[in-house]
C-alpha positions in Angstrom: 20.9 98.2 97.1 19.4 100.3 100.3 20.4 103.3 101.0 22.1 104.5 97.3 22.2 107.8 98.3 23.5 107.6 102.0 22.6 105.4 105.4 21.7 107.2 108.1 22.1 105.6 111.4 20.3 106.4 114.8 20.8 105.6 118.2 16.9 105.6 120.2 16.2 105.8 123.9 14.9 102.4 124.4 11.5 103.5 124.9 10.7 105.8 122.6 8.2 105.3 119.7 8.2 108.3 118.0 11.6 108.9 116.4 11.5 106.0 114.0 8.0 107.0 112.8 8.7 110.9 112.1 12.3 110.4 110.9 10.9 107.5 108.3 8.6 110.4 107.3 11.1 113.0 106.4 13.4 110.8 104.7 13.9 111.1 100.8 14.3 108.9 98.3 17.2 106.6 98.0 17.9 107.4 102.2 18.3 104.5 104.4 17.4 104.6 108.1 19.1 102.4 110.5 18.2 102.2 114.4 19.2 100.7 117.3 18.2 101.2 120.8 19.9 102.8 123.8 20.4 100.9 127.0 18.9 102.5 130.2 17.0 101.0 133.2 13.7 102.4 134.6 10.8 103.6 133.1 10.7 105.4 130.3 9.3 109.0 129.0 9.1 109.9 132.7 10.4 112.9 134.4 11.9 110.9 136.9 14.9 109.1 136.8 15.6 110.9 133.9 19.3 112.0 134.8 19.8 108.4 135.5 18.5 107.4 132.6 20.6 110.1 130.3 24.0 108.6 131.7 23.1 104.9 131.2 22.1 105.4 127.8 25.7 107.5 127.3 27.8 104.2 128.8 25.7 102.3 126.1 26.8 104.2 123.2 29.7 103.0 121.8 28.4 99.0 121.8 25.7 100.9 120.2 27.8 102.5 117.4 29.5 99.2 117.0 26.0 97.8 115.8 25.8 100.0 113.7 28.7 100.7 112.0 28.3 97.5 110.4 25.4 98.9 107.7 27.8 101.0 106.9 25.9 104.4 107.6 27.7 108.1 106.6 26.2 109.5 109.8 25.3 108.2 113.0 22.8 110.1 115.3 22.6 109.8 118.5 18.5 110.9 119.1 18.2 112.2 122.5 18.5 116.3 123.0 18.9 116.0 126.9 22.0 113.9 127.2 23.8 116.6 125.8 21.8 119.0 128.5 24.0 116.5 131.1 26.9 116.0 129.2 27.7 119.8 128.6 30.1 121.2 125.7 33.6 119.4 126.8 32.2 116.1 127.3 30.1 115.8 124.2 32.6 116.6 122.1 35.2 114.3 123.5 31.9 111.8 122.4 31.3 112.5 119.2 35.4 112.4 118.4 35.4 108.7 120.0 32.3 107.7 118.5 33.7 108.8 114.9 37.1 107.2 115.3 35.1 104.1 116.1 32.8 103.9 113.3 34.8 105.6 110.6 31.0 107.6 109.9 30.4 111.0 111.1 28.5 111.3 114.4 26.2 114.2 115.5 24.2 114.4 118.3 20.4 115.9 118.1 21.6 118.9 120.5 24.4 119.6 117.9 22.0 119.5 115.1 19.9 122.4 116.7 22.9 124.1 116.9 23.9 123.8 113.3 20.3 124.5 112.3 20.3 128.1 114.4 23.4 128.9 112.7 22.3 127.9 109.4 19.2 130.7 109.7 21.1 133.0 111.2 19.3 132.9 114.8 20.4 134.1 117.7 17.3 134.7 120.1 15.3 131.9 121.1 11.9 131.0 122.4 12.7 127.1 124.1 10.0 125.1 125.0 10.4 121.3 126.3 7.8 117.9 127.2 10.7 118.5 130.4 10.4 119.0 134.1 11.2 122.2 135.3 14.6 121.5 136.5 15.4 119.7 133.2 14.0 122.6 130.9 16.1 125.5 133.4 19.5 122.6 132.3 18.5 122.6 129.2 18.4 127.2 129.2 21.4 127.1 130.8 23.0 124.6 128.1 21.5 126.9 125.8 22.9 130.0 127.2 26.6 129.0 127.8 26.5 128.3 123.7 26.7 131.8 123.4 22.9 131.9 122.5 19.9 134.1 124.2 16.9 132.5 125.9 14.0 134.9 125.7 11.6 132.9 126.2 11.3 129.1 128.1 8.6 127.0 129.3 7.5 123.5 129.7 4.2 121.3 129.1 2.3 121.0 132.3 0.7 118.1 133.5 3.1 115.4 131.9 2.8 111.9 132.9 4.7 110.4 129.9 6.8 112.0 127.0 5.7 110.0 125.0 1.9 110.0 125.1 2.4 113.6 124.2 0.8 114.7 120.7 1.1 117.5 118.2 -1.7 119.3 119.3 0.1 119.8 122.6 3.5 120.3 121.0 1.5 123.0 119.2 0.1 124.7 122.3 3.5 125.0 123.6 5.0 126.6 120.8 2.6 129.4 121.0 2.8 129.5 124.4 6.3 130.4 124.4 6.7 132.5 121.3 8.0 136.2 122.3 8.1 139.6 120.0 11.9 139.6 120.8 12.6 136.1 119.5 14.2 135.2 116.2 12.9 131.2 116.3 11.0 129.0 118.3 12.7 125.9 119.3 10.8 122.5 120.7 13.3 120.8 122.7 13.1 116.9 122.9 12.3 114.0 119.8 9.9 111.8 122.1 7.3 114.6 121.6 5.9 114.5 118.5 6.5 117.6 116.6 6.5 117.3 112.8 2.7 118.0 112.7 3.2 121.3 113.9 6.2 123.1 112.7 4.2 123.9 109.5 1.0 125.4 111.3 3.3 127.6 114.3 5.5 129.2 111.4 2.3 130.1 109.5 0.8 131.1 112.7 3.6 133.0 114.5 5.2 134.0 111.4 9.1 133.0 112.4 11.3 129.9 111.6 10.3 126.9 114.2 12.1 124.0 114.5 12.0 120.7 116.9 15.2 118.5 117.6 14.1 115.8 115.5 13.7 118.6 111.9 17.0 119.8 112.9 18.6 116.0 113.3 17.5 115.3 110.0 18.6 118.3 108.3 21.9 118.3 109.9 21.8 114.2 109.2 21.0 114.8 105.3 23.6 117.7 105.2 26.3 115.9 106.6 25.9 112.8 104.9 25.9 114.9 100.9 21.8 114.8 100.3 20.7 118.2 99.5 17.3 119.1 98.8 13.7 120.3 99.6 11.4 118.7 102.1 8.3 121.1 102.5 5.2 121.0 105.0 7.8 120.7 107.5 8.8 124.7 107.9 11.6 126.9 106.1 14.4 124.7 107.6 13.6 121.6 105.8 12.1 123.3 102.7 15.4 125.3 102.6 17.2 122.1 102.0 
């Protein structure tokens, strides 16, 4: 049988090809992945239309979690960190209550996750950085900030045409341009930018905890759903277990 330690379940903008890819790569042994895709029209990994595209996806969730729920997964993620910049505090959680009453699995959001992983190391300070627009990155501070945390630091990749052609090399780059003395961690905002690459070199390099959404997801995924253990190359987060 699949998945003898736990099935994890995501839920994937529809055109995103670089959750399944990194979350496959941090999963251990005996961990089943499950996805399913979001429903939104437009393009995708644009800055445009993004909005739009966060509160389509949203009204496709629970047919979503229906799909799902029938591998039987302990958790259900849904993988995209700015819906919950649009949703805000009140409305995710009214979410993730309706999602869990309809799957009978725990559901966390990716937002939530980097909010779990910031408690977890004891963070308060934070250097954000996001693939965003500008106006989408300030949402995404302000989100930030009315969670009781502290921006220091916030800044966005310039010259995006697409989320997801972005790389870890850029990912990277933007971590070290927004690292500040008075930060306690360095958070890359977003799991259509590939970020796994780089966690590993910007700790080494900056000397502080990183983490991206999709590290956090997992971690809080694996927590959640019993599996405890170490996952290194990935920075102190993961490694902790």
């Amino acid at each position: 049988m699949k998945g003898w330690r736990a099935r994890i379940g995501f839920l994937v903008p529809p055109g995103n090809p670089t959750l399944e890819p990194e979350m496959m790569e941090l999963a251990p042994q005996g961990v089943s992945l499950h996805f399913t895709r979001m429903h939104a029209e437009g393009p995708a990994g644009t800055h445009a239309g993004q909005e739009e595209r966060n509160l389509s996806q949203v009204a496709s969730v629970p047919e979503c979690v229906k799909l799902l729920a029938m591998v039987s997964p302990k958790v259900i993620a849904m993988a995209h960190t700015a819906t919950s910049y649009t949703l805000g505090q009140q409305r995710e959680a009214e979410l993730v209550a309706q999602m869990e009453a309809l799957s009978e699995a725990r559901f966390i959001t990716a937002f939530g996750s980097v909010l779990a992983a910031f408690s977890h190391l004891g963070v308060r300070r934070i250097a954000y950085g996001t693939p965003y627009s500008a106006d989408m990155t300030a949402r995404g501070r302000q989100h930030l900030e009315t969670c009781g945390l502290t921006v220091v630091s916030s800044g966005h990749l310039a010259n995006v045409r697409n989320i997801y052609e972005e790389n870890s090399e850029r990912a990277y780059a933007l971590g070290r341009q927004v690292d500040h003395a008075n930060a306690d961690v360095i958070f890359l905002s977003g799991v259509g930018m590939p970020t796994l690459e780089a966690l590993q070199a910007l700790e080494e390099d900056t000397g502080k905890p990183v983490i991206s959404a999709a590290s956090a997801m997992m971690w809080h995924a694996l927590r959640t759903a019993g599996v405890h253990g170490s996952i290194k190359g990935y920075g102190q987060l993961l490694e902790g277990g």
